[in-house]
Z-matrix of the N, CA and C atoms (Angstrom, degrees):
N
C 1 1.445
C 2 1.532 1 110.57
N 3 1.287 2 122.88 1 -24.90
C 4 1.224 3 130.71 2 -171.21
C 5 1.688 4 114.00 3 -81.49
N 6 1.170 5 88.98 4 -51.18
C 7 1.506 6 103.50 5 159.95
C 8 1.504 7 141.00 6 -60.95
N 9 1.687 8 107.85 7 -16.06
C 10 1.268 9 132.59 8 149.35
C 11 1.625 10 121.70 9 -75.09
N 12 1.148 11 112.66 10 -57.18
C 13 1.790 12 120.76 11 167.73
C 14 2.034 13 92.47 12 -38.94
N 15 1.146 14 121.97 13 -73.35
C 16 1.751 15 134.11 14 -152.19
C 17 1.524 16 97.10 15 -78.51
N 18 1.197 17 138.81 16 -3.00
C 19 1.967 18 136.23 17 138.29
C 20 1.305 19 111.24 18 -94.06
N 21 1.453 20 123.49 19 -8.65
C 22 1.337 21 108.06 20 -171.41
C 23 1.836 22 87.30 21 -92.17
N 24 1.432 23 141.57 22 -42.04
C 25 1.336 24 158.41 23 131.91
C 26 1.509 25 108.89 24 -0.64
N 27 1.223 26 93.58 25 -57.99
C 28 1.449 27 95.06 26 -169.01
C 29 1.422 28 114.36 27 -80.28
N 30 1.474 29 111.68 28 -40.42
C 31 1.762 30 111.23 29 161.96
C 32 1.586 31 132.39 30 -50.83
N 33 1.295 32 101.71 31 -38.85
C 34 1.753 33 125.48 32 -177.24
C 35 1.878 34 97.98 33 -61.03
N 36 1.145 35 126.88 34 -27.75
C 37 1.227 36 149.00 35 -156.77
C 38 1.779 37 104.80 36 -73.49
N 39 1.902 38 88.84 37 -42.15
C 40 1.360 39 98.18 38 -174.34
C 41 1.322 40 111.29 39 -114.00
N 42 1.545 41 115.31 40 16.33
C 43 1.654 42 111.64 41 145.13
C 44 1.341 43 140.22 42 -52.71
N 45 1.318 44 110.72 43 115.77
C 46 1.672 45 102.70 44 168.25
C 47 1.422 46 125.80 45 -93.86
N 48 1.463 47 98.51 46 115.71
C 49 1.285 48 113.66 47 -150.05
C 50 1.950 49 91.46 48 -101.38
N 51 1.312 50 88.89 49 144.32
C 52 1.780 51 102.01 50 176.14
C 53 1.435 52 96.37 51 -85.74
N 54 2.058 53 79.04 52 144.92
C 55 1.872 54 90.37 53 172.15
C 56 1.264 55 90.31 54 -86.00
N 57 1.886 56 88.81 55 -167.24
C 58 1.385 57 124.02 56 -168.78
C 59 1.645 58 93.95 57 -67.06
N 60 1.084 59 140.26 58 -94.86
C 61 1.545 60 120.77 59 -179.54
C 62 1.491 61 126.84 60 -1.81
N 63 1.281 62 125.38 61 -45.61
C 64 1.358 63 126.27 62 -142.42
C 65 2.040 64 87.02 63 -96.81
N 66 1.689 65 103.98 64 -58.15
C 67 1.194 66 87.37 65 153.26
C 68 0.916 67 164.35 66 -6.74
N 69 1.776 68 106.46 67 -76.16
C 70 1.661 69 121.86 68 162.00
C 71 1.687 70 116.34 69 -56.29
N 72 1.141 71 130.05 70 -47.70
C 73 0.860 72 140.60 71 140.70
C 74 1.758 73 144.77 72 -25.39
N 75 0.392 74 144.04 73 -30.54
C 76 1.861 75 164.49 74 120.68
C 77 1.231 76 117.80 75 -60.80
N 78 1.175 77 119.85 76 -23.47
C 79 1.982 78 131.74 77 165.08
C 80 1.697 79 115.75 78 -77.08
N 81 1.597 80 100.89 79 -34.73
C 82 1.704 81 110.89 80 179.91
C 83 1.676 82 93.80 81 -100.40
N 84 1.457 83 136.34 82 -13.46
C 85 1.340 84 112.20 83 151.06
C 86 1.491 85 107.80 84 -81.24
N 87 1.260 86 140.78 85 -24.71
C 88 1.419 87 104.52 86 169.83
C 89 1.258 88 129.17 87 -88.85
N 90 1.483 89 114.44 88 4.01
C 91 1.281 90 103.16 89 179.29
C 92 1.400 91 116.73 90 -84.59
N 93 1.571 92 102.89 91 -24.07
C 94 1.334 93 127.89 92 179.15
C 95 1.874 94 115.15 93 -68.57
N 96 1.301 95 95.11 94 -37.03
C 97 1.859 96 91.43 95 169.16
C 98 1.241 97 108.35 96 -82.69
N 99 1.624 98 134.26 97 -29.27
C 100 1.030 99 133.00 98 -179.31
C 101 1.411 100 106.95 99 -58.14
N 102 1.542 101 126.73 100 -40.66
C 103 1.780 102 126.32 101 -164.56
C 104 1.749 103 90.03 102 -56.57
N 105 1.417 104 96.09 103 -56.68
C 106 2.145 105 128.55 104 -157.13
C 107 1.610 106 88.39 105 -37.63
N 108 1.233 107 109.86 106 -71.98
C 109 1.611 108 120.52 107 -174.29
C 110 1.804 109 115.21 108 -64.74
N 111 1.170 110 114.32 109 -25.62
C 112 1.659 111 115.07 110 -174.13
C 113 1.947 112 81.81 111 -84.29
N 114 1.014 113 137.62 112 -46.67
C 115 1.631 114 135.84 113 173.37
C 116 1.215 115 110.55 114 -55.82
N 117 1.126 116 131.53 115 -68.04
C 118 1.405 117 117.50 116 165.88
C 119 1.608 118 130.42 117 -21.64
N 120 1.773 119 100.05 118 -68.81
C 121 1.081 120 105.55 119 179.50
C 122 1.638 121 121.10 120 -63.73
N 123 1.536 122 123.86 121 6.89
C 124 1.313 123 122.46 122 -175.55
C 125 1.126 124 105.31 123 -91.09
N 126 1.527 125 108.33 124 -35.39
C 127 1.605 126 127.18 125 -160.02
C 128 1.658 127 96.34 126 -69.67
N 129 1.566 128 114.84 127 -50.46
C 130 1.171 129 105.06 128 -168.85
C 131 1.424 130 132.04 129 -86.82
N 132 2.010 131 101.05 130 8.02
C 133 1.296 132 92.54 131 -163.37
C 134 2.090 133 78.43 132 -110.79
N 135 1.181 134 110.14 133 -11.71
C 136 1.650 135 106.88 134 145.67
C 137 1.403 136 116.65 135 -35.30
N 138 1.225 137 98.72 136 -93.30
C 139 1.280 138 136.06 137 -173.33
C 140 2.059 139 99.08 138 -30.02
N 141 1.395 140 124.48 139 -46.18
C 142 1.166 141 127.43 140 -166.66
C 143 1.514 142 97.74 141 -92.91
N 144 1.258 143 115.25 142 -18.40
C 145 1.921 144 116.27 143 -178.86
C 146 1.352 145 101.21 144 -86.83
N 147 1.342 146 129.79 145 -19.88
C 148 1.805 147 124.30 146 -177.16
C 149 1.494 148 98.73 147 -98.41
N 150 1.683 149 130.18 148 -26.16
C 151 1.752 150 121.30 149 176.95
C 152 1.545 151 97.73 150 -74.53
N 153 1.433 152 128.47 151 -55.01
C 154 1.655 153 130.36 152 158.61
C 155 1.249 154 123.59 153 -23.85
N 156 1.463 155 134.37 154 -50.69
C 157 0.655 156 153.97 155 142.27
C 158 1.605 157 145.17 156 -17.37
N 159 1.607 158 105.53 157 -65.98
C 160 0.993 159 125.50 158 175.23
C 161 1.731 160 128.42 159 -97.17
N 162 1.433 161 102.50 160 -30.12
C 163 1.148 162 127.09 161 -179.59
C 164 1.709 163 129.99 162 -119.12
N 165 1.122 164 102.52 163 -0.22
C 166 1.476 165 108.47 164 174.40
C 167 1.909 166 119.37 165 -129.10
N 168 1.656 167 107.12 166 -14.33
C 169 1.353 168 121.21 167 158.31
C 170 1.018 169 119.85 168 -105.63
């Protein structure tokens, strides 16, 4: 186990880790596809509650 902790150490070492830019950035694209796609899916589950609605009850 010890020997797992001191490669798992030693790998983390040679992560390339994103700065603070790259971060912020990739966080406001997902929050931003997240709105795009949560809108979509409102529109269409609209859109399928007024044909339900109107045309099948």
């Amino acid at each position: 186990m010890i020997n797992y902790l001191k490669e798992v150490q030693a790998e983390m070492r040679h992560v390339n880790w994103p700065n603070r830019r790259q971060i912020t950035f990739f966080t406001i694209i997902v929050v931003v596809v997240s709105f795009v796609v949560a809108y979509y899916l409102g529109v269409f589950d609209a859109l399928f509650t007024w044909i339900f609605e109107n045309y099948i009850l």
